[in-house]
C-alpha positions as CSV (number, residue, x, y, z in Angstrom):
1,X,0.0,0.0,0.0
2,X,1.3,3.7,-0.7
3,X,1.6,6.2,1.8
4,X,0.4,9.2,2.3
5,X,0.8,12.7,4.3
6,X,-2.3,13.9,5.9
7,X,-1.7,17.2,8.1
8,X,-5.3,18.0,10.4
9,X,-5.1,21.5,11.5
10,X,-7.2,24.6,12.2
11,X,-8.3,26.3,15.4
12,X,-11.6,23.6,15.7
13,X,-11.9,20.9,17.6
14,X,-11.4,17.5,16.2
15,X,-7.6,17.2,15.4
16,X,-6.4,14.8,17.6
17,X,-9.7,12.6,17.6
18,X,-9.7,12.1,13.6
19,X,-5.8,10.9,14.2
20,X,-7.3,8.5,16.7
21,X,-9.4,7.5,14.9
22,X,-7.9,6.6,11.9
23,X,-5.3,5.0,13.8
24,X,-8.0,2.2,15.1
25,X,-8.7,2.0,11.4
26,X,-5.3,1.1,10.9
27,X,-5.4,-1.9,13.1
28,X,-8.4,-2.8,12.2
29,X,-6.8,-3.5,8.7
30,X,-3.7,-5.7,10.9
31,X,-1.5,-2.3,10.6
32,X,0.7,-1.0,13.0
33,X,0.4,2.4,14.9
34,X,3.2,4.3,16.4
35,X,1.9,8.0,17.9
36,X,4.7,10.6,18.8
37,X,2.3,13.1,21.0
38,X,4.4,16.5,21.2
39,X,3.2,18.8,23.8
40,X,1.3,16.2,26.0
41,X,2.6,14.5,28.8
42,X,0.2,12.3,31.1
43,X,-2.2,10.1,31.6
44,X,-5.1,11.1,29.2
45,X,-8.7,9.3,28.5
46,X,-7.0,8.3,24.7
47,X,-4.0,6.8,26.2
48,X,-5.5,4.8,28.8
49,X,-8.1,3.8,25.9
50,X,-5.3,3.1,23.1
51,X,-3.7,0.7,26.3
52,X,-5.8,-1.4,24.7
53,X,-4.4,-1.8,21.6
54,X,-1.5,-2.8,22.9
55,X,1.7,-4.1,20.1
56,X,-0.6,-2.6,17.2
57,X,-0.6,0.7,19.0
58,X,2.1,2.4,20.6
59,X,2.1,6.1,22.0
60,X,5.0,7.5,23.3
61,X,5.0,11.0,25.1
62,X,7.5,13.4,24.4
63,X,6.3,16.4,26.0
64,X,6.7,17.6,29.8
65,X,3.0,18.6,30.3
66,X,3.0,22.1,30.8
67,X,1.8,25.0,29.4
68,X,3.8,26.5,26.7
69,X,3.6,30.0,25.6
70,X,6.5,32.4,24.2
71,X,9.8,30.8,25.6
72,X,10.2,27.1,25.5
73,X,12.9,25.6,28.3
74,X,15.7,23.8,27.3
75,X,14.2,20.6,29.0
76,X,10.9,21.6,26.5
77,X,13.6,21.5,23.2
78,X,15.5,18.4,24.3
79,X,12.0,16.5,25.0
80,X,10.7,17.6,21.6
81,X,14.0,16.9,19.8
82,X,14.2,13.2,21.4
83,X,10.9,12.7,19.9
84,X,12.0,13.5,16.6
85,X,14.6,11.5,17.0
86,X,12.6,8.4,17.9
87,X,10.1,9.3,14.8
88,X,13.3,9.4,12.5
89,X,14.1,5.6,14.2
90,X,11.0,4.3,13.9
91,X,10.5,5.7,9.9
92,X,13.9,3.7,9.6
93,X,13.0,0.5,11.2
94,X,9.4,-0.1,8.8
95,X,7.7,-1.9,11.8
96,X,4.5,0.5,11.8
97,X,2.6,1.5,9.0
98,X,0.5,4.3,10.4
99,X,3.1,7.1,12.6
100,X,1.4,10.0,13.8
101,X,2.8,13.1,15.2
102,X,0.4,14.4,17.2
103,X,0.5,18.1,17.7
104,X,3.6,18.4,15.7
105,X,2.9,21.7,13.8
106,X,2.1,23.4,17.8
107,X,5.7,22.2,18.4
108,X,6.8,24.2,15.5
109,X,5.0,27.2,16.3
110,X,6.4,27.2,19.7
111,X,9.6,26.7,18.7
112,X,10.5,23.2,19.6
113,X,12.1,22.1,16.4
114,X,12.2,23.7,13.6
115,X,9.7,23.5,10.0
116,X,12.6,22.0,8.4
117,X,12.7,19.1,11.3
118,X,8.9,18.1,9.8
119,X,9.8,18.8,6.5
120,X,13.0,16.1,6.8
121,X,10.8,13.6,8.3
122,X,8.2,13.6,5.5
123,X,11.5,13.5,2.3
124,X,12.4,10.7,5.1
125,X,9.2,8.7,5.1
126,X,9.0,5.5,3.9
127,X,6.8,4.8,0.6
128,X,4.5,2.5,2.4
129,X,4.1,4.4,5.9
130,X,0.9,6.7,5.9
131,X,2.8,10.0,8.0
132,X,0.1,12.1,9.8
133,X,0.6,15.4,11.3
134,X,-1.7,17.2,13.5
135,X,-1.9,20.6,15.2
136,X,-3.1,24.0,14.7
137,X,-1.1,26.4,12.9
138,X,0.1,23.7,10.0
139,X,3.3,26.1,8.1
140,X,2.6,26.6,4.5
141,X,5.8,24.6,3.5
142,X,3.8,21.4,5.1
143,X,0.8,22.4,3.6
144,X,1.8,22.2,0.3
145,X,4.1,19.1,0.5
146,X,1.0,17.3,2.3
147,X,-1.3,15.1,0.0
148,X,-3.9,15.3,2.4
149,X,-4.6,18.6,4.2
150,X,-8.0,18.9,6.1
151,X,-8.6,22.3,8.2
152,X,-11.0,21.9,11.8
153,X,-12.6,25.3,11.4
154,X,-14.2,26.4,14.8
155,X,-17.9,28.0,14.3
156,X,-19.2,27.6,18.0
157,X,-17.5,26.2,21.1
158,X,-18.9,25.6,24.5
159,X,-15.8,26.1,25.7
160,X,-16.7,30.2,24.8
161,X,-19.4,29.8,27.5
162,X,-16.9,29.2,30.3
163,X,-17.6,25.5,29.8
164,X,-14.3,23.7,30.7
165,X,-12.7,20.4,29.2
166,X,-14.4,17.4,30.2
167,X,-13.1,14.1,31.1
168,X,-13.8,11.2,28.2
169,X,-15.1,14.1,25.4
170,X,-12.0,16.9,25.6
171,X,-9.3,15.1,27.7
């Protein structure tokens, strides 16, 4: 089977669930999933859920869990940058089908690695492993050398109403 790059972006909510989602697809069809989560770090409703999809499935966390806003720490970088390493390994190794690098384009935009870090991953990807890239802000450069692109666009949030994230539906 070819593989393709599919970048989810946009300021709507949805991202990180359609990535989910196609991964169960994925095994579903007898692939294998590896999920680099950027940004994240804990013990999230999807991770104890993807627990059981254990060896078709694997998510590994390369974020430190906090809160991220102008200035990343140099403990931020070097999580983010061991990540990318690992993604590099794993494109190597052709175990998994399906890799997913969940909120990678945030990790750009806050300065974590750089554009050219995705951009080396994707002239890097095998031709049978389906490369998905999710996160708001998605840079022009992987925009246009995505095959897939598809934009969450936010019309109306709860979250507006003062309504906060809720175990099982936003974390």
């Amino acid at each position: 089977m070819k593989g393709y790059v599919q970048v989810y972006t946009g300021n709507g909510k949805g991202k990180t669930t359609a990535a989910l989602g196609l991964s169960i697809r994925a095994v579903g069809a007898g692939l294998k999933v590896f999920i680099a989560q950027f940004i994240k770090m804990g013990e999230y409703s999807e991770i104890k859920a993807l627990k059981k999809f254990a060896g078709q499935i694997t998510v590994e966390q390369f974020g430190l869990g906090r809160f991220i806003k102008d200035n990343p720490s140099v403990e931020d970088i070097e999580a983010a940058r061991k990540g990318l390493e690992k993604v590099k390994t794993i494109l190597l190794l052709g175990e998994h089908q399906v890799v997913i690098l969940e909120e990678a384009n945030v990790a750009v935009k806050l300065g974590l690695f750089l554009v050219q870090d995705l951009l080396d991953i994707i002239a890097a990807k095998p031709e049978n492993v389906e490369l998905v890239i999710t996160g708001r802000s998605a840079d022009s450069r992987i925009i246009e050398k995505a095959d897939l692109v598809t934009e969450m666009k936010e019309i109306k949030h709860y979250f507006q109403k003062g309504v906060a994230a809720r175990v099982g539906i936003e974390k």
